[in-house]
LUMBARO-834327 format. One record per residue (C-alpha): residue number from 0; chain; y, x, z. Coordinates in steps of 0.1 Angstrom, whole numbers, plus 5000, padded with zeros to 4 digits. Layout:
(NUM 'A' (Y X Z))
...
This chain:
(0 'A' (5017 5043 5178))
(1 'A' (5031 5043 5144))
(2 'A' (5050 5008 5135))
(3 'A' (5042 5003 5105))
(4 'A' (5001 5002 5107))
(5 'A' (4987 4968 5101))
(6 'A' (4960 4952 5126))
(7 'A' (4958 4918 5114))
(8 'A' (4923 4921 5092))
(9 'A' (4915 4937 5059))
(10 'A' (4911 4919 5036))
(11 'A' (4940 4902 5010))
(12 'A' (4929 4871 4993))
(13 'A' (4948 4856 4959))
(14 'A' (4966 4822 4964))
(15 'A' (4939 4802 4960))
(16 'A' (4914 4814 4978))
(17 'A' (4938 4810 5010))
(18 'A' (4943 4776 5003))
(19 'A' (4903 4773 5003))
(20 'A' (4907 4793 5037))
(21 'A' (4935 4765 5047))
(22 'A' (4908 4736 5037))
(23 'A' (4876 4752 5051))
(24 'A' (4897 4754 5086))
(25 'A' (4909 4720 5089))
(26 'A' (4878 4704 5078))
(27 'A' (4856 4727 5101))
(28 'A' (4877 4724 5133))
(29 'A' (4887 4690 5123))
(30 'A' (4917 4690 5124))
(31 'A' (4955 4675 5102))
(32 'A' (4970 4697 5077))
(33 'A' (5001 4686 5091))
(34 'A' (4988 4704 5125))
(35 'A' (4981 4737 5112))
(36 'A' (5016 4732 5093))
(37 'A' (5031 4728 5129))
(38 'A' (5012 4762 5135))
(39 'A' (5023 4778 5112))
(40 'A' (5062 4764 5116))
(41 'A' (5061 4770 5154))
(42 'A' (5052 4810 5145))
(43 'A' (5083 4809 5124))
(44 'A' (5107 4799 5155))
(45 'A' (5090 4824 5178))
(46 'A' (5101 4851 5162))
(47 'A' (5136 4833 5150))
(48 'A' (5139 4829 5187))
(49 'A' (5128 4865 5200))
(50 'A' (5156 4883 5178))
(51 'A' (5185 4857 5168))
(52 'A' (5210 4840 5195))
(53 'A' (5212 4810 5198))
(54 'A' (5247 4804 5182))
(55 'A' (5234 4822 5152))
(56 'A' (5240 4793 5123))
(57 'A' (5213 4788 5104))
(58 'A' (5208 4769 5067))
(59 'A' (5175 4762 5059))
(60 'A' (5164 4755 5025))
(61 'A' (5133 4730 5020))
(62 'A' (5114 4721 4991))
(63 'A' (5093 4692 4981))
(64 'A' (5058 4713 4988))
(65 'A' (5036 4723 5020))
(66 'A' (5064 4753 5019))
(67 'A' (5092 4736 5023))
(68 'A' (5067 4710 5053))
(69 'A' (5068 4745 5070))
(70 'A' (5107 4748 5068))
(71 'A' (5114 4711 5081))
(72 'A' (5090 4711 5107))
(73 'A' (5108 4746 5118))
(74 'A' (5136 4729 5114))
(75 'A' (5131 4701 5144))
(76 'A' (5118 4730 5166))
(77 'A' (5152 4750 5163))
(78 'A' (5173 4718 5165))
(79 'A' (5152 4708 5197))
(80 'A' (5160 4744 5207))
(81 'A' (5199 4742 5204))
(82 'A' (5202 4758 5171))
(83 'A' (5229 4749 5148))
(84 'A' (5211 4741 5117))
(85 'A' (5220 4725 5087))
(86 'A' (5193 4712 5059))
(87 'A' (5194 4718 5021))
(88 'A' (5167 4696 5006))
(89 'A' (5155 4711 4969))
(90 'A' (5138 4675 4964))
(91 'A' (5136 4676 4926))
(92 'A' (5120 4641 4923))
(93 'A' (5106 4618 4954))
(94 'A' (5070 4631 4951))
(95 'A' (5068 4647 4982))
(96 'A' (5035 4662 4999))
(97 'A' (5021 4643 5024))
(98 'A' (5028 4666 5054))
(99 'A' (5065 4674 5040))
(100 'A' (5075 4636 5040))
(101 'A' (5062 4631 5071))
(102 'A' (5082 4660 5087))
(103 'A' (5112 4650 5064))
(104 'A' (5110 4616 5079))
(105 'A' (5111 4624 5117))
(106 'A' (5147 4645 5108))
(107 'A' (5164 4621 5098))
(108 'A' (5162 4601 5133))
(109 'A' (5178 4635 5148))
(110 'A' (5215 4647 5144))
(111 'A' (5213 4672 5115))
(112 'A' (5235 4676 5090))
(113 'A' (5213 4673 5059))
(114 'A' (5223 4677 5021))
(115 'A' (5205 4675 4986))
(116 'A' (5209 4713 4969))
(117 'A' (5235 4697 4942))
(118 'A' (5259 4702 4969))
(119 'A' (5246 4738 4984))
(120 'A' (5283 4747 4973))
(121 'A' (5296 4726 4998))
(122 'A' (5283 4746 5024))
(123 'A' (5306 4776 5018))
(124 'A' (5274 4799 5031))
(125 'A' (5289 4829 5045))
(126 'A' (5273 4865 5052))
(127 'A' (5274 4863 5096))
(128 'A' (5246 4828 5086))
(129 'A' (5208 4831 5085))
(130 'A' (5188 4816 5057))
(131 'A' (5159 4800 5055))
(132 'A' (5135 4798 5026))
(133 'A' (5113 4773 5026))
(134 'A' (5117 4760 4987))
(135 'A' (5085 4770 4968))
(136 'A' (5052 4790 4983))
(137 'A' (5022 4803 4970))
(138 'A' (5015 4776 4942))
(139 'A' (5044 4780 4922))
(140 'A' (5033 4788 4889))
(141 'A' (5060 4793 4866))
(142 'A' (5094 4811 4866))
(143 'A' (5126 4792 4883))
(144 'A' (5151 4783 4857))
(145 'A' (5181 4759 4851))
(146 'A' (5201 4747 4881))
(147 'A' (5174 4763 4905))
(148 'A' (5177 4796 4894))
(149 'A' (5216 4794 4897))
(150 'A' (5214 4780 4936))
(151 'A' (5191 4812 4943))
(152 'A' (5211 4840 4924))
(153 'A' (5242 4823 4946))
(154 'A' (5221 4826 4977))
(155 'A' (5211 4860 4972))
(156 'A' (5252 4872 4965))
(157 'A' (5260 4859 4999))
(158 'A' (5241 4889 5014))
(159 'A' (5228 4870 5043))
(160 'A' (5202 4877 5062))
(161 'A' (5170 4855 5046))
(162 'A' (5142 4846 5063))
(163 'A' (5113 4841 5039))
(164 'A' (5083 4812 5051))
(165 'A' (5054 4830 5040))
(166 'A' (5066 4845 5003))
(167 'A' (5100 4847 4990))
(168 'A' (5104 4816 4967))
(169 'A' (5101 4822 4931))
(170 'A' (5083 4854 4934))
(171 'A' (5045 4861 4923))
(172 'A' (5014 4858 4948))
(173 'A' (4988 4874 4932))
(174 'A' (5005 4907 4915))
(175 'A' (5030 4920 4895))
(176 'A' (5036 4894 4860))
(177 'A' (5070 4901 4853))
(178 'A' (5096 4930 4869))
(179 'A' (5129 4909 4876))
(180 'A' (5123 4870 4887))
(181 'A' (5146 4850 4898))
(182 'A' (5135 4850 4932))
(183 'A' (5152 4849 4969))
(184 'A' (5158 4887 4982))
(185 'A' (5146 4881 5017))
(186 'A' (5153 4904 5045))
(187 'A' (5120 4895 5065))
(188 'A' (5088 4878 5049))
(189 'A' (5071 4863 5075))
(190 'A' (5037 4861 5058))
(191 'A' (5011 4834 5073))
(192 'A' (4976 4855 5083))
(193 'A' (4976 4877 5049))
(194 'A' (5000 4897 5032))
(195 'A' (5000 4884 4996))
(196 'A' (4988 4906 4966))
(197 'A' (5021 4912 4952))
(198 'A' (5035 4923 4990))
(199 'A' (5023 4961 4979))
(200 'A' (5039 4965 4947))
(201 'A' (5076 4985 4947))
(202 'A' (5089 4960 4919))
(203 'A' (5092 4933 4944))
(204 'A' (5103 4956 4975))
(205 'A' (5142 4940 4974))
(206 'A' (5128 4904 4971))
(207 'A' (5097 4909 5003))
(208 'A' (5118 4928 5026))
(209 'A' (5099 4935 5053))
(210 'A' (5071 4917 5059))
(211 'A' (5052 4908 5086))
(212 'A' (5020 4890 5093))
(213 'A' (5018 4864 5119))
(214 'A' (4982 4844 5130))
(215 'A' (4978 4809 5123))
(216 'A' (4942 4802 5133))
(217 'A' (4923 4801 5102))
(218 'A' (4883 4804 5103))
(219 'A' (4876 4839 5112))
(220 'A' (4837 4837 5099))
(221 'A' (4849 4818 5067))
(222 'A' (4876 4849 5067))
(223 'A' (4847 4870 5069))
(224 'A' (4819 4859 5048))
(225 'A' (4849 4852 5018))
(226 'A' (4845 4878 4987))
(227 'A' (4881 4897 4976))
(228 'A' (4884 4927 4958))
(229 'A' (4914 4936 4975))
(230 'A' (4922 4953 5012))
(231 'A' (4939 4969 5035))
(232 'A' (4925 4997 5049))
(233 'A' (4926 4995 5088))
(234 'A' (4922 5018 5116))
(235 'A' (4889 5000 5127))
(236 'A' (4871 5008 5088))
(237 'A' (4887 5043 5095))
(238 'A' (4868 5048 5128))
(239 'A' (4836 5040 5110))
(240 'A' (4840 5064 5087))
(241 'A' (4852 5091 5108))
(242 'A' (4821 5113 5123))
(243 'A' (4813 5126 5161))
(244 'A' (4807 5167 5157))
(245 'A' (4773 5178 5178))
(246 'A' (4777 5199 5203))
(247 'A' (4753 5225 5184))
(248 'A' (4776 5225 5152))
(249 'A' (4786 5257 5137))
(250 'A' (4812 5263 5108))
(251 'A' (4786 5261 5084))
(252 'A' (4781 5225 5095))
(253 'A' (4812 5212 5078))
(254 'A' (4810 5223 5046))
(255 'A' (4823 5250 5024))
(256 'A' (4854 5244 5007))
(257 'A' (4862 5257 4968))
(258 'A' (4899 5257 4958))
(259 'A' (4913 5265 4924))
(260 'A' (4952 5262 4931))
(261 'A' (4983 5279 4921))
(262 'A' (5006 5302 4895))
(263 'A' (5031 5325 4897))
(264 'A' (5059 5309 4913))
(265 'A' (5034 5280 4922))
(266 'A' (5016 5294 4950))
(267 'A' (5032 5269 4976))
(268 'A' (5013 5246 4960))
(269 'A' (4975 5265 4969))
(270 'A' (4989 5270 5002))
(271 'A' (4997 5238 5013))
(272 'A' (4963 5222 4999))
(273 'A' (4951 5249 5018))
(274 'A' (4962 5252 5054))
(275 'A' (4953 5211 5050))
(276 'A' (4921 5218 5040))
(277 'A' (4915 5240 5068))
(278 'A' (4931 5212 5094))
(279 'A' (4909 5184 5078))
(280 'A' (4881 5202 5096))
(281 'A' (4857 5219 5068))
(282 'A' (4839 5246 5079))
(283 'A' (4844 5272 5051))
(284 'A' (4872 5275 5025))
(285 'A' (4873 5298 4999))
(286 'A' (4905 5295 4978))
(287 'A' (4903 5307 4937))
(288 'A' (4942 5320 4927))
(289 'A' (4958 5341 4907))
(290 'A' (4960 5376 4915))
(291 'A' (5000 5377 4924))
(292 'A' (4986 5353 4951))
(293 'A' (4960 5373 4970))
(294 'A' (4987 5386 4990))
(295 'A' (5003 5351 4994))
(296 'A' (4974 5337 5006))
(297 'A' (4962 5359 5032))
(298 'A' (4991 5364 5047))
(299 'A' (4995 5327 5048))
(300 'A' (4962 5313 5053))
(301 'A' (4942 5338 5072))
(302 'A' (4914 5316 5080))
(303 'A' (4910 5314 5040))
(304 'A' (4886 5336 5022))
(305 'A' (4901 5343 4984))
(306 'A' (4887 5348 4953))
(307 'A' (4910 5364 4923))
(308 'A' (4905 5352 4890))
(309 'A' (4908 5377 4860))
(310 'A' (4945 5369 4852))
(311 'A' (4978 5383 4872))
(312 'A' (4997 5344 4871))
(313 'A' (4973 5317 4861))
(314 'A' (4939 5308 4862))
(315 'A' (4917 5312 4835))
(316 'A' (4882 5314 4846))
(317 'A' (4853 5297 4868))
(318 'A' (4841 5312 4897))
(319 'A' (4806 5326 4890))
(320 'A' (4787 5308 4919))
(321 'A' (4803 5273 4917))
(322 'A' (4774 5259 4925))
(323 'A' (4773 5276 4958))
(324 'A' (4799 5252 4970))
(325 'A' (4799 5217 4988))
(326 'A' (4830 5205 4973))
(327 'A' (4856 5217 4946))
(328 'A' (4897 5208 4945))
(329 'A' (4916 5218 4916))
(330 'A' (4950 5213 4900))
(331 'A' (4971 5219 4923))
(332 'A' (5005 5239 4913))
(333 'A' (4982 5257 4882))
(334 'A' (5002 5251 4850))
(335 'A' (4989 5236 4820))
(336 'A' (4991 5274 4797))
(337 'A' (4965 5272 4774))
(338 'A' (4935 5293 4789))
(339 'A' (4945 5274 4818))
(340 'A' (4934 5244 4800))
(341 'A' (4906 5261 4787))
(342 'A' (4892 5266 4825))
(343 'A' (4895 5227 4833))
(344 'A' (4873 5222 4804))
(345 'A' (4845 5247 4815))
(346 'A' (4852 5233 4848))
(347 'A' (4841 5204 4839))
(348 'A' (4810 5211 4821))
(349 'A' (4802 5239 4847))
(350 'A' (4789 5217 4879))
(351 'A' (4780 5189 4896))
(352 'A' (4796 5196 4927))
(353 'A' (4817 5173 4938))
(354 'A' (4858 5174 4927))
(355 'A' (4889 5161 4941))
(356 'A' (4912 5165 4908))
(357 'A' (4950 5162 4910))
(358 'A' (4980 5173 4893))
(359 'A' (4982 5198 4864))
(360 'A' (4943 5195 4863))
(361 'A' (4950 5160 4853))
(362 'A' (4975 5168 4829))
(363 'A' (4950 5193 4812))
(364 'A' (4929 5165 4807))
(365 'A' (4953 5141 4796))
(366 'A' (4966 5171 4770))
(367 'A' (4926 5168 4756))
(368 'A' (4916 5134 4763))
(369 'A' (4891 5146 4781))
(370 'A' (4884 5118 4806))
(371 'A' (4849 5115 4794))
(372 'A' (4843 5149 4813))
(373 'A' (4851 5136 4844))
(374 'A' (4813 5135 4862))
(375 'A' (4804 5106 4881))
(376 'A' (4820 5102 4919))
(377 'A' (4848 5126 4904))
(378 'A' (4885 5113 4929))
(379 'A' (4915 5117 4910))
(380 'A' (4949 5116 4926))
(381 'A' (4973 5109 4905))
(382 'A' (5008 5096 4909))
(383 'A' (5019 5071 4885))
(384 'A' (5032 5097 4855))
(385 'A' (4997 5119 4857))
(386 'A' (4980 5088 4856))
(387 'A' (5002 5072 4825))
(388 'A' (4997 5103 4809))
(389 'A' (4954 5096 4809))
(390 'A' (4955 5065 4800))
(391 'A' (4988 5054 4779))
(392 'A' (5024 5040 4799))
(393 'A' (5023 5008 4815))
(394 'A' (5051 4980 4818))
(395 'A' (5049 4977 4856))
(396 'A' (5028 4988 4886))
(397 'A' (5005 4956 4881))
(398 'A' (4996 4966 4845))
(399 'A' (4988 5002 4859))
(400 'A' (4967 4991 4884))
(401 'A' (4942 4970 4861))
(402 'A' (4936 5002 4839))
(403 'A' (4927 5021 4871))
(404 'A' (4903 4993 4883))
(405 'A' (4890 4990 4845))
(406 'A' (4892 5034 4841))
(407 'A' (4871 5038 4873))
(408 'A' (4845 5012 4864))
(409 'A' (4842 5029 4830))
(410 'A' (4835 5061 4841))
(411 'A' (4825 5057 4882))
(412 'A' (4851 5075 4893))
(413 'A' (4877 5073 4924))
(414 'A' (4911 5070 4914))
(415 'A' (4939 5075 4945))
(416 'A' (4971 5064 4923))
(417 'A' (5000 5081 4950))
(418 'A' (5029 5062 4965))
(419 'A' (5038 5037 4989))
(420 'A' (5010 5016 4998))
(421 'A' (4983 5041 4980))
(422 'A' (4963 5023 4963))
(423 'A' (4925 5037 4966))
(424 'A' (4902 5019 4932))
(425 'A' (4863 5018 4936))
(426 'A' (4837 5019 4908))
(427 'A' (4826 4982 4920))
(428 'A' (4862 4970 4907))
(429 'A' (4874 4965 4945))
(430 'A' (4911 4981 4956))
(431 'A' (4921 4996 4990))
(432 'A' (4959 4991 4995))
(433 'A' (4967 5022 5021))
(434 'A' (4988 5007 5052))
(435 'A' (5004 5041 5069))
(436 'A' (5030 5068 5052))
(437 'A' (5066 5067 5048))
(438 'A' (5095 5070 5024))
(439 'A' (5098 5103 5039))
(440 'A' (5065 5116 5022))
(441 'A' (5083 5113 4986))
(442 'A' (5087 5153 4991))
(443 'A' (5076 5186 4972))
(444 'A' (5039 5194 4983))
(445 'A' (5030 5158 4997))
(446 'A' (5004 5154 4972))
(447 'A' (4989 5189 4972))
(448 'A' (4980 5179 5014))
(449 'A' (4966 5154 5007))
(450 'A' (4945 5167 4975))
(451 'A' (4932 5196 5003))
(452 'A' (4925 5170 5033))
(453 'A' (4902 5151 5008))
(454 'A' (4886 5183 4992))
(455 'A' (4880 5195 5027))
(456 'A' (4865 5158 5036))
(457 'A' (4840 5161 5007))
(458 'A' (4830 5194 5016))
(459 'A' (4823 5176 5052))
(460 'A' (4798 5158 5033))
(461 'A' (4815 5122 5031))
(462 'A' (4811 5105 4999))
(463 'A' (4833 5102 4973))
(464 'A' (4851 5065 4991))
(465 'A' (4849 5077 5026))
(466 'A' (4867 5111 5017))
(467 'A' (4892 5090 4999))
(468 'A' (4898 5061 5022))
(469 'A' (4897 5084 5053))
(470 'A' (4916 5114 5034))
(471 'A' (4948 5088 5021))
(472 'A' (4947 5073 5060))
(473 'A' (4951 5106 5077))
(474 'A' (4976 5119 5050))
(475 'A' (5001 5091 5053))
(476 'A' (4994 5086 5095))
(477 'A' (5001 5123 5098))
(478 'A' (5029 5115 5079))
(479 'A' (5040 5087 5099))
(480 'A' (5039 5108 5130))
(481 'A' (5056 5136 5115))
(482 'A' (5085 5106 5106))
(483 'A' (5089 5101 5144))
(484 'A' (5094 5143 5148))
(485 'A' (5112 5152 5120))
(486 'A' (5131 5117 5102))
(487 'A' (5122 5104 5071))
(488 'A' (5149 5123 5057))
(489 'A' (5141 5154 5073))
(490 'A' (5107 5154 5067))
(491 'A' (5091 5184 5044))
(492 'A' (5049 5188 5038))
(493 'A' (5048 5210 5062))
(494 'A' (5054 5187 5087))
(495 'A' (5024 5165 5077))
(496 'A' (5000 5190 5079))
(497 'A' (5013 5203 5116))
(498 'A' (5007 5165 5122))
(499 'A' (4968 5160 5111))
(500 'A' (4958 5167 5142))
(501 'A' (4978 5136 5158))
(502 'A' (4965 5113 5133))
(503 'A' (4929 5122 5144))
(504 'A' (4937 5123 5179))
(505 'A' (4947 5085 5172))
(506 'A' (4917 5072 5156))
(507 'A' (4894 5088 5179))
């Protein structure tokens, strides 16, 4: 099984709705904050005591909050265990939570060295030490400055490796606010029952590390019946997506396929859309090119019927019986020449069939401003450029996020924006974050696969979300497999399509 997949849940919640979680929990099963702080602390040393010797030397850094109650109360469990541990209090007045004073309190009965964070430089922290970061969670609110800030950018430039208690301190929960905070650069984020919001965003990759998620107990059915807008998307909502085929099926079944890829010098492009089309299990595919690629394409893709347009290098026309198909895909390595853009117009004023749009179809569109085109239940796929390029640049990944969620309300569209953790946006204004792929899918043709496995889906007949929440899964698990083949560095688009059939071979 590929590492990386998350199992724990699906849904994200912001900061304060996990604090309503924490409440809900220890007034339901009554029980003491201070117990599901020992939880959550004694979740911490397991894994501290799974991968790190016991004459690693650790420094643990402990604020005044619940946050820094987790690191104290890990700290007793790792001196009980042997570890050598010293304690760097970042009390910045005496007002200490309840649950952090009483686990400050039992330390200093026990034999550790323990010192207020004026003297961190004492401490002479070198790189072969592990660091603990329990100074500020989820409620900080505003950036560290001052004296704080100082003590983390020294921490950071001993290049140690940092074990973050549930979010790095200093860093946003709940998105993306600003690009460069003054924030500890963990090496592991060990992230108590959800990933935070701001875990899936590549501006705070070097702060987050990598994270993982580890179970503390909270209220499954509270869990459950909770509202978010924001999730991961799972291999259990994948298998109840995913349809059995009947025994009496026939090719016409699954769907016929449209395709409207491809230029002179571009054809790659069609091809690759196409032979994952074909692999995503449609029934039919047709494939609309440019006349220098009949050749291409048959040779290629035999189990593709083609259709020349009018032209010798681009596409310029629609094919006459549109209509006649279950699902259209389009953009894919076409060009944005001027009759080319004059097709994506009639395109869109030709059907209602169904389109997965991606690429230079999105860039004729953004050369127009012709988003109001797009017909309802429309899935775009653009990566963050294509998309900036519809609807105006953005200051970070947070920003372009909120005009996709706004964008695909306006107009009821699905909008895939690309990359690591794919972000899949609904019409009803909720986000699926993607949880499979690899830096080893940032590679020349990775985005026409996947524009062909979600064509080929709609052709199948699933709806505009299922094709896009089942089409980015299968893309980036296929992906993930290929990884374990080929390397990330190795890997080529190829290699993801020769790879679908693993990824449905694991969620079936």
């Amino acid at each position: 099984v590929p590492p990386n997949l998350i199992s724990n849940g699906m849904k994200i919640f912001n900061s304060t709705a996990i604090r309503q979680i924490d409440a809900y929990t220890i007034e339901k099963n009554h029980i003491k904050s201070i117990e599901l702080m020992e939880v959550a602390a004694r979740s911490v040393f397991e894994y501290i005591i799974q991968h790190y010797d016991i004459e690693k030397k650790i420094i643990i850094f402990a604020g005044q909050g619940n946050n820094g109650g987790d690191a104290l109360a890990l700290a007793r469990l790792l001196h009980i265990a042997g570890f050598s541990i010293k304690i760097i209090t970042v009390f910045l007045s005496d007002n200490l939570s309840d649950d952090c004073e009483t686990n400050y309190k039992v330390l200093l009965n026990k034999n550790i060295p323990i010192y207020h964070y004026s003297r961190y430089l004492e401490l002479n922290i070198k790189e072969d030490y592990l660091i603990i970061d329990g100074i500020f969670g989820t409620g900080l609110n505003k950036p560290i400055t001052g004296k704080l800030a100082d003590m983390i950018v020294y921490i950071n430039s001993r290049n140690c490796e940092t074990i973050a208690i549930d979010i790095p301190s200093g860093l946003p929960s709940d998105g993306v606010t600003e690009t460069n905070p003054i924030a500890i650069k963990a090496t592991i984020t060990i992230s108590f029952q959800f990933p935070k919001i701001s875990f899936f965003f590549a501006e705070y990759e070097s702060f987050i590390g990598k994270w993982i998620l580890t179970n503390i107990g909270l209220d499954k059915e509270y869990i459950a019946n909770k509202e978010t807008n924001f999730y991961t998307i799972t291999k259990e909502r994948i298998q109840k997506i995913l349809r059995k085929r009947s025994v009496f099926s026939h090719k016409g079944t699954f769907g016929h396929c449209l395709l409207m890829n491809g230029s002179y010098g571009k054809m790659g492009a069609g091809i690759l859309s196409a032979k994952a089309c074909l692999r995503s299990g449609v029934g039919l595919l047709t494939t609309h090119i440019p006349v220098c690629g009949n050749t291409i394409m048959q040779i290629a893709v035999p189990e593709a019927m083609t259709y020349t347009d009018m032209q010798e290098l681009t596409l310029t026309s629609v094919h006459d019986n549109i209509n006649d198909f279950d699902a259209v895909g389009c953009g894919c390595g076409i060009g944005t020449a001027i009759h080319t853009q004059k097709m994506i117009h009639n395109l869109l004023l030709s059907t209602n069939t169904p389109f997965v749009l991606d690429a230079d179809a999105l860039n004729c569109i953004a050369l127009n401003n012709w988003k109001h085109l797009l017909p309802k239940n429309t899935i775009i796929t653009p990566h963050p450029k294509e998309f900036d390029r519809l609807v105006g640049e953005s200051k970070h990944n947070g920003e372009r996020l909120q005009k996709a969620i706004l964008l695909s309300k306006q107009l009821t569209i699905v909008i895939i924006l690309k990359g690591a953790y794919t972000r899949v946006v609904l019409p009803n204004g909720k986000v699926y974050f993607n949880t499979t792929g690899n830096p080893g899918m940032a590679t020349a043709g990775s985005g026409d696969v996947l524009t062909g496995i979600i064509a080929g889906l709609r052709a199948q007949k699933y709806d505009a979300i299922e094709a896009s929440l089942l089409g980015v899964y299968l893309h980036g698990l296929a992906g993930d497999y290929a990884k374990e083949k080929y390397s990330e560095k190795s890997l080529v688009a190829t290699d993801i399509i020769e790879n679908i059939s693993e990824a449905y071979k694991f969620i079936l």
